[in-house]
C-alpha positions as CSV (number, residue, x, y, z in Angstrom):
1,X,-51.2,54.0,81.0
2,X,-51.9,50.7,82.7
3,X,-53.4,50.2,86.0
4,X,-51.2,49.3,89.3
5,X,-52.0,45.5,89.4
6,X,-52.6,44.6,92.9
7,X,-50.5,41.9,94.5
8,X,-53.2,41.3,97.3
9,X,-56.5,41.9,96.8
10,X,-59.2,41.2,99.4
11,X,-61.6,39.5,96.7
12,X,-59.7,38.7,93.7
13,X,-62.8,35.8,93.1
14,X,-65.3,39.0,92.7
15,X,-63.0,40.4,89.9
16,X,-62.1,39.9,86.6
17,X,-58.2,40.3,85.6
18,X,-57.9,39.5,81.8
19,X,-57.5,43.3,81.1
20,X,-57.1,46.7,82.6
21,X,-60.5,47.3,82.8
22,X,-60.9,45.0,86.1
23,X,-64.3,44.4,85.3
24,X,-66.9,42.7,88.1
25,X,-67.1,38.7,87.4
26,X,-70.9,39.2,86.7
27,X,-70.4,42.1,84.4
28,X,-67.5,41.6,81.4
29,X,-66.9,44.2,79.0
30,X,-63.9,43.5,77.6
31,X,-64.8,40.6,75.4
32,X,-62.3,38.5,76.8
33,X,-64.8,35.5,76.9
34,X,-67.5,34.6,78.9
35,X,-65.6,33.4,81.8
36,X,-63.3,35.5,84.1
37,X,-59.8,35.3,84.4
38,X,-58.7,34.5,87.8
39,X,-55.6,36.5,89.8
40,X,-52.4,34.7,90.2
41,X,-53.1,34.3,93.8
42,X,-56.2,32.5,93.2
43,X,-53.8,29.8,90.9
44,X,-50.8,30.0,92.2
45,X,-51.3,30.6,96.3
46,X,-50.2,34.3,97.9
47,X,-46.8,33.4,97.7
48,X,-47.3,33.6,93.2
49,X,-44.9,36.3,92.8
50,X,-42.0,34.0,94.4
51,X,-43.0,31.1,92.3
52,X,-41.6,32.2,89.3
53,X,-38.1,33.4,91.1
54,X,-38.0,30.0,93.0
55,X,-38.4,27.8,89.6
56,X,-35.9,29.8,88.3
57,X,-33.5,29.4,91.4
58,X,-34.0,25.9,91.5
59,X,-32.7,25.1,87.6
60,X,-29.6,27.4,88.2
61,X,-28.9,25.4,91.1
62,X,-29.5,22.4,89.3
63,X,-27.4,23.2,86.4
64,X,-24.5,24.2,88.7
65,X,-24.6,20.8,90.1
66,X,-24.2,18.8,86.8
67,X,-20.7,18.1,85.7
């Protein structure tokens, strides 16, 4: 079973959140690469799970618009 992912973490930039493993930036097991995969929040602002519904809002609006 997968881990809870967590919508706000307090360090998300200490963590590494390419798997379920969450492994410490400085210590990746998973083989994902050398680099650590950053939390939505970190990309997209604290507001990333709205971003996707918002997009999404936006082109149904637009296509409601069009004649």
């Amino acid at each position: 079973m997968a881990k809870k992912f967590p919508v706000h973490p307090k360090h998300p930039e200490r963590i590494c959140w390419g798997c379920d493993k969450y492994c410490a930036a400085d210590d990746l097991h998973c083989g994902n690469g050398t680099e650590r995969t950053p939390h939505p929040t970190e990309l997209f602002g604290d507001d990333w799970q709205d971003w996707g519904l918002a997009v999404e809002e936006n082109a149904a609006e637009a296509s409601r618009r069009r004649p």
